[in-house]
Steps between C-alpha positions, in 0.01 A plus 500: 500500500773695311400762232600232199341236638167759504540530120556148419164424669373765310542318162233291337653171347459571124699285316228178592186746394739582161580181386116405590386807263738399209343183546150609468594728255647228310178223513250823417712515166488140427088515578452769247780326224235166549209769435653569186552164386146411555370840314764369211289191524167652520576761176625159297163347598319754398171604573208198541207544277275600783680855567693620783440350930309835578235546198353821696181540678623280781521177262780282551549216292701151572872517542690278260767308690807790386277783643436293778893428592549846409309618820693256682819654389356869569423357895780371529694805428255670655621329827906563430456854440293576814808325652775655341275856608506335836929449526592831292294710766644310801840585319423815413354621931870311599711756225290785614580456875850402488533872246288658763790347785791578264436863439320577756217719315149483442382269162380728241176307448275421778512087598124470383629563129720197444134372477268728345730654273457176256130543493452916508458617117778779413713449860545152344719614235750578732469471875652097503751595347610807682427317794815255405699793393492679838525165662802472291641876487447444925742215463713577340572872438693581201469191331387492155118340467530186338410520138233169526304706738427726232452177263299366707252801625502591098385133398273482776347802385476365093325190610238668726409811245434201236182390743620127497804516769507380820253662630199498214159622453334210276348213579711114384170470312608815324861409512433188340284698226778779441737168507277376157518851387720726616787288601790693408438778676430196837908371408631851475309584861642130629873537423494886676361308800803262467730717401404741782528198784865413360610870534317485805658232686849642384377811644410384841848354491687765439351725769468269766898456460582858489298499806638246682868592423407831654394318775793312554807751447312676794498170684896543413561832588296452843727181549760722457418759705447256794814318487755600838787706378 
């Protein structure tokens, strides 16, 4: 085997695992935009005369029929974010190998990060993020970083500081209670998640095809290379 056949094999196919992240990017927006419809609904309800779901002390009264399809709407999204976790990481170990292949260097954050480094307090302000960039900077050397990575690391960051992003603390009982309540702040937290997916998927996007043009002007240059004079 040739050495530009070696390198070709060397490549993770990442323009499948992109499209599949934009995707799941894409349906773990529209879950929280149908959470925030049904928190609208919940605040114009208001409040039933017998309090909030969790009264304290471990009591928990009867679920009206809207709280009730509220926790069907928090499972369900429940479900399409685990999966849209699920295709941006299988993206994300394909970008980081094919950078790894392209510049031949050691990643700057150790592979166990692309999964702890969502859940670590402080490291999770910035290591997924910088774990793109040097995925990216790998890639493409010289390039610019896309602006919507910023957008989206920035967004992502707004909707988790406000306690209600994609990744939140509170119970739907309490959701539903801040929802009767509080639910301004629950639609400000809502449309960062959104708004953080869309410059997400646009993100993933616009790396994975200054990665794989990389990838294929050095498929070029090989072919080039190799042809008889």
């Amino acid at each position: 085997m040739d050495q530009s056949a070696a390198r070709t094999l060397a490549y993770q196919p990442v323009q499948v695992t992109g499209r599949l992240a934009v995707g799941g990017l894409l349906l773990a927006g529209l879950a929280w935009l149908v959470r925030g419809v049904w928190e609208i609904r919940l605040a114009v309800a208001g409040e039933p005369a017998s309090g909030p779901p969790d009264q304290g002390f471990g009591v928990h009264r009867p679920l009206n029929s809207l709280e009730n399809s509220y926790h069907l709407v928090s499972s369900a999204g429940g479900v399409l974010v685990f999966l849209c976790a699920m295709l941006f990481l299988s993206w994300l170990t394909r970008l980081r190998e094919n950078a790894r292949a392209l510049s031949g260097d050691t990643p700057k954050y150790a592979g166990i990060w692309m999964f702890l480094g969502w859940f670590v307090p402080v490291v999770n302000l910035w290591f997924p993020r910088g774990i793109v960039v040097d995925a990216f900077r790998s890639s493409a050397p010289g390039r610019r970083l896309p602006v919507s990575v910023n957008v989206w690391w920035g967004l992502w960051l707004a909707g988790m500081l406000t306690g209600v992003g994609i990744v939140y603390r509170d119970s739907t009982d309490r959701i539903i209670e801040r929802a009767y309540t509080e639910g301004w702040q629950l639609l400000v937290s809502d449309a960062l998640v959104v708004a953080a997916a869309l410059a997400g998927a646009f993100a993933v996007r616009a790396v994975t095809a200054a990665q794989v043009e990389r990838i294929r002007s050095g498929q070029v240059a090989d072919a080039q290379v190799a042809e008889p004079v």
